[in-house]
ROTI-17950 format. One record per residue (C-alpha): x, y, z. Coordinates in steps of 0.2 Angstrom, whole numbers, padded with zeros to 4 digits, always signed. Layout:
REM residues N
XYZ...
//
This chain:
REM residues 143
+0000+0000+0000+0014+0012+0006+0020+0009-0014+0006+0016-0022+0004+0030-0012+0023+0036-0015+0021+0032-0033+0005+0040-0037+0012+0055-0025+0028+0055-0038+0015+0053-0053+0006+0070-0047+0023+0080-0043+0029+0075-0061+0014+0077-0069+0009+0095-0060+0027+0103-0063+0029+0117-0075+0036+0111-0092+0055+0110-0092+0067+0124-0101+0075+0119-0116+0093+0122-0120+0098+0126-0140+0116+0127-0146+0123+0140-0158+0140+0137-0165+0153+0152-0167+0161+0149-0183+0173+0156-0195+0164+0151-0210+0146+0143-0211+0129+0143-0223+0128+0161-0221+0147+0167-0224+0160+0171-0214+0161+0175-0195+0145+0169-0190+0133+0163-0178+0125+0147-0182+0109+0147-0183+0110+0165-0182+0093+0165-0177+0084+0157-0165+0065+0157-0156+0064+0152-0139+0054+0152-0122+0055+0161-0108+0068+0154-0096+0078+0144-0110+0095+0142-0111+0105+0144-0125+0124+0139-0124+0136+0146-0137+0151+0134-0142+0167+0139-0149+0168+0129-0163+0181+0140-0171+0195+0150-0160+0195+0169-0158+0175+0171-0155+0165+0173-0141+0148+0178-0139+0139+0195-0127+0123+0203-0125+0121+0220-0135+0120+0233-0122+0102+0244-0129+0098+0228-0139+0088+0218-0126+0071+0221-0116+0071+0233-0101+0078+0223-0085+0085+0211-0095+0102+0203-0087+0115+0204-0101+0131+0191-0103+0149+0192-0106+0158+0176-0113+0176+0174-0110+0185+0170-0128+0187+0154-0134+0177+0147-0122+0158+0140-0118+0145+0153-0113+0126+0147-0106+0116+0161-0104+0096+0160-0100+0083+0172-0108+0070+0175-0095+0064+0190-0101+0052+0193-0118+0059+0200-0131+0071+0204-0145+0092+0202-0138+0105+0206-0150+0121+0195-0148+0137+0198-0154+0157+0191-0154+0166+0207-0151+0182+0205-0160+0171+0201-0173+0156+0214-0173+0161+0226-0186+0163+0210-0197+0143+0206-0195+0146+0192-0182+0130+0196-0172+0113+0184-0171+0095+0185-0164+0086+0178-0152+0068+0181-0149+0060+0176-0132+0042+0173-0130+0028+0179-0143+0037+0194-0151+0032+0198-0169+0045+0215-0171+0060+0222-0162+0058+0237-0155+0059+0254-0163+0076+0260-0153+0084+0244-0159+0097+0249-0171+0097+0266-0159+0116+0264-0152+0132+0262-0167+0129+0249-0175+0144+0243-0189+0136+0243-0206+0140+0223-0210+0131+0220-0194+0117+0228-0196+0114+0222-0212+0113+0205-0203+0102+0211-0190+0091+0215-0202+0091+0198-0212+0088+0190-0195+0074+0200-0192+0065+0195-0205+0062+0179-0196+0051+0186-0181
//
């Protein structure tokens, strides 16, 4: 008896608990399907509280938040080069990434959190190189 009660107690925790993050990789690369100097996929849709880890498939990259190019309150990241970075999105919104040695080359990418259809107005508001914000703009073509 004491069996089924802790299983059906475990069946009811599992079954009642919010639906798990989800974790996405994007490679930094020197060369991939959309040129060189990229992030791949350059764009990417997610939830709420997802996680995406950036991996350094190529040396010399790293990947950073976009101060001005992510939702009010949002927690911006800084990855260390040639190494992993893990960041989670839990706020909605459109967040601009970039690898920094690489910026003004277009090596920047996307992510849209949550049900947003267009970035906002001030989102090209800061310097933006010109390669990269030719990217940006293809990428946003997505949302």
């Amino acid at each position: 008896m004491f069996r089924m009660i802790a299983s059906g107690l475990a069946l009811s925790a599992i079954l009642s608990s919010p639906v798990l993050a989800e974790t996405f990789e994007v490679k930094m690369l020197n060369k991939g399907e959309e040129g060189t100097m990229v992030f791949e996929p350059s764009f990417v849709r997610i939830a709420p509280g997802d996680t995406v880890v950036f991996v350094p498939t190529d040396k010399s990259h790293n990947a950073e938040s976009i101060k001005g190019m992510m939702p009010e309150g949002a927690e911006g990241f800084t990855g260390k080069m040639n190494k992993e970075v893990e960041a989670t999105f839990d706020a909605e919104g459109v967040y601009g990434v970039m690898c920094k040695p690489h910026y003004a080359m277009g090596m920047v990418m996307t992510i849209a959190v949550g049900d947003v259809d267009a970035a906002p107005e001030d989102f090209f508001e800061g310097r933006v190189p010109k390669k990269a914000k030719e990217r940006f703009e293809a990428q946003l073509g997505n949302l």
